[in-house]
N, C-alpha and C positions, 0 to 999 in steps of 0.2 A: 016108616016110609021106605021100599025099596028102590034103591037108585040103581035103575036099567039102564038108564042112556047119558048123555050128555044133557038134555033139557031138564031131566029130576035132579042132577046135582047143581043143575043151574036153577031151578027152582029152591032147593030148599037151603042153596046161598042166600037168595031174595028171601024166601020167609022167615026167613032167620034172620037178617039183617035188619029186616023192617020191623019185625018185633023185639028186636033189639031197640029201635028208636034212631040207625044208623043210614044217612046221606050213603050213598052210593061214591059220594068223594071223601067222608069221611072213614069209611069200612078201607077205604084202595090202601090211605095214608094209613092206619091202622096194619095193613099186611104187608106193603111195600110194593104196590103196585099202581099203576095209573087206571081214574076213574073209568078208560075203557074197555079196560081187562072185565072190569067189574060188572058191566052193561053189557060185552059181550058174553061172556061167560054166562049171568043170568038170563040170558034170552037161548040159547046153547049156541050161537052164530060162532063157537068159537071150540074145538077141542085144545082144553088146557093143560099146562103142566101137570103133571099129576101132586107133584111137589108143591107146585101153589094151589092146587085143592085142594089136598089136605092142610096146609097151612090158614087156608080161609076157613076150614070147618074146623079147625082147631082153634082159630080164632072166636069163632061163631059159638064157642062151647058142643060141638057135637062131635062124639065118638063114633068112629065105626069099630066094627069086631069083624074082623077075618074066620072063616069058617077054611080052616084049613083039613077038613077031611079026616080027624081022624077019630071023629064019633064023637067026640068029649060037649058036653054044651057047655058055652061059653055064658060067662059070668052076666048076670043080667040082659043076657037076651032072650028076646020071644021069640024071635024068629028062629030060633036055634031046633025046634023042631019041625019047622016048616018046611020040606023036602023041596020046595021049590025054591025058597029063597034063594036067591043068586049070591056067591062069596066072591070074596076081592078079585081071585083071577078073573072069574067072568065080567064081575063090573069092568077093571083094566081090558080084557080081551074087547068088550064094549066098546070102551073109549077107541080104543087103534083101530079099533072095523070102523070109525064114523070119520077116520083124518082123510 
């Protein structure tokens, strides 16, 4: 899953949370945050911390891999030959173009 915007990492918080078998107030208490971070966040009504999205996908069991440019591919990923895949900066640059 490529996360372009603010709505794919609030999406694949929700599908991960729910296929986890985790309440939306149970996931918040779980990261330390209030159920409406977690409601807004997954609907994207909300640009977040970057600090507590990675904390929830950390939470969530999901890694990301940074593509930092310097040819090397990175440890079990696919996307790593994908010339278009988007790396952390651009996801981040994402994030602050949507506040």
């Amino acid at each position: 899953m490529y996360l372009r915007n603010i709505k794919a990492i609030g999406a694949l918080i929700r599908d991960r949370r729910t296929a986890l078998g985790l309440s939306q107030t149970a996931f918040a208490k779980q990261i330390g945050v209030r159920q409406a971070w977690v409601s807004k966040t997954e609907n994207g009504k909300v640009a977040p911390d970057l600090d507590l999205v990675l904390r929830a996908l950390n939470a969530l069991g999901v890694t990301l891999w940074a593509d930092i440019g310097d040819g090397a591919p990175l440890p079990n990923d696919q996307s790593a030959a994908d010339p278009d895949a988007p790396n952390m900066a651009q996801l981040i640059d994402d994030m602050l173009n949507e506040l």
